[in-house]
N, C-alpha and C positions, 0 to 999 in steps of 0.2 A: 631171719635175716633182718636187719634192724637198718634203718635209714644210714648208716657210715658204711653200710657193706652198698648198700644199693647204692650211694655217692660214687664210690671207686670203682663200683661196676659199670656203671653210668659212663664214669670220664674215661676209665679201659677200653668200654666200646667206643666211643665219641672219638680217642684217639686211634683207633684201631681203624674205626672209618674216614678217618680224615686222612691215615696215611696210606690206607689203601685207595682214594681217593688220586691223591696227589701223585701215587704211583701209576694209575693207572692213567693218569692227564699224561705225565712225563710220558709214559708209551706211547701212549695215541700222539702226541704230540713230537717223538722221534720218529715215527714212521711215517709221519706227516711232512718233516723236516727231509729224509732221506728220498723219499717219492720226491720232493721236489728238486731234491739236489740231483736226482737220475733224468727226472725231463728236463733240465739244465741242462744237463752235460747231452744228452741226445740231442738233444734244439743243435747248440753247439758243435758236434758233433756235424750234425746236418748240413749248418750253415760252412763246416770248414770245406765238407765236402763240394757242396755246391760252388765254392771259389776256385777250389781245385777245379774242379770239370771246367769254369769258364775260364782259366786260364789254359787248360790245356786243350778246350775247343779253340781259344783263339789262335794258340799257337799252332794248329794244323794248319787254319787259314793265312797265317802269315807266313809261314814256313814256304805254303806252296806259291804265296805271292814271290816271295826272295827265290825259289826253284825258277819260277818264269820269266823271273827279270833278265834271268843269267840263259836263255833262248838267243838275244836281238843277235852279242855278237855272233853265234854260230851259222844265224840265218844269214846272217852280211855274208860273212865268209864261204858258206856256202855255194853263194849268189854269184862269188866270183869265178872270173872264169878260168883261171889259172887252178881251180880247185883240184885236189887231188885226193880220191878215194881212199887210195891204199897209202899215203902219208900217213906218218903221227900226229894225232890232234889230239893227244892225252892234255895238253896246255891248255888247248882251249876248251876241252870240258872238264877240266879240274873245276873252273867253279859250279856247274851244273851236278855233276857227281857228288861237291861237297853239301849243296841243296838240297840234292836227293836223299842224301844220307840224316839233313838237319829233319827234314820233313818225314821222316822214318822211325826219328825218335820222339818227333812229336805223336805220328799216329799208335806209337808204341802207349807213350803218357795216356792217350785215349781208352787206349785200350786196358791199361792199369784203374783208371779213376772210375771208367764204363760210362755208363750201360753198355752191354755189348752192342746196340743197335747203332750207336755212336761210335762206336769203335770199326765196326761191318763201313758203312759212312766214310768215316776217316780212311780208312784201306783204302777205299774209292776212288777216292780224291789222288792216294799215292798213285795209286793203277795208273789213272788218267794221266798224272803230269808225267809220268815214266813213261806211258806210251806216244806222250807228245813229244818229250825230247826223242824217244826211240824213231821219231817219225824221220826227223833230220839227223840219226845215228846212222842206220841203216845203209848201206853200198851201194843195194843190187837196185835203187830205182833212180828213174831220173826228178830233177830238181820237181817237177811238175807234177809230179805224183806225189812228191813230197811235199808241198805245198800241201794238194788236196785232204792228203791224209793228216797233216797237222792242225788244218781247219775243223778237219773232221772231233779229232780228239778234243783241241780246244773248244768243242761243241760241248762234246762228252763230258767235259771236265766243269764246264760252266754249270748244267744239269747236276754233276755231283758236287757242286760248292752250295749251290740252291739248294738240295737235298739236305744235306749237312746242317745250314745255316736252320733251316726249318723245323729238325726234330733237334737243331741243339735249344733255338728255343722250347719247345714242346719240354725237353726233359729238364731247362733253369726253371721254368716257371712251373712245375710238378712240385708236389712237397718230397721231398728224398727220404729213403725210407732204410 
């Protein structure tokens, strides 16, 4: 082999290495580029979800605030003494019923976005404000019993808004997974 053959041999290999070189940078270098575009999108991912949950943890708490607003008139009315049991009061708790129903879909949301433990939580909340108004729905007792048993739940119901509030922070401030 004479030094023209060893030249072209030479620059054959030299080019040979340099574009398997350059080939094998480009790889490393795309799946370096994809790995990052996948923890992007899961970051992202993460953070949509965690918006979604504090919106829809907030919206059980307001929900069941707008449910107990819509109490005062039924307790007034109650109160009076012209009251009558076995009348129609579908009017007056059209807005309580449509409260009930708002705060239903809110704990529904909950339950779609999770954790379940927040969802379990949210139920809670619905239970309680259902069996507060049920406290002044109810026929068979007198206004006094009714009183006590609404305290009672607006107890219950306090307990499960604290609860709620407690492991919804616990689960915003968790990284989501």
């Amino acid at each position: 082999m004479d030094q023209g053959d060893a030249a072209v041999w030479a620059a054959a290999l030299g080019i040979a290495g340099t574009l398997a070189g350059a080939l094998a940078g480009a790889s490393v270098q795309a799946r370096v580029v994809r790995r990052q575009m996948r923890d992007q999108e899961a970051a992202d991912v993460r953070h949509r979800l965690r918006e979604e949950r504090q919106a829809a943890f907030a919206a059980v708490l307001d929900r069941c605030s707008e449910a107990e607003a819509t109490f005062s008139p039924i307790i007034v009315a109650r109160a009076e003494p012209g009251w009558d049991d076995d009348a129609d009061h579908r009017e007056l708790w059209a807005p309580t019923n449509t409260a009930l129903k708002a705060l239903q879909r809110a704990v529904t949301a909950v339950a779609i976005t999770g954790p379940d433990s927040m969802a379990d939580l949210a139920s809670a909340i619905h239970e309680a404000v259902q069996a507060k108004a049920n406290a002044m729905r109810l026929p068979a007792v007198d206004f006094a019993q009714r009183v006590r048993m609404f305290g009672e739940h607006s107890t219950a119901l306090e307990q499960a808004q604290r609860n709620f509030i407690q492991e919804a922070r616990a689960v915003l401030a968790a990284p989501v997974r």
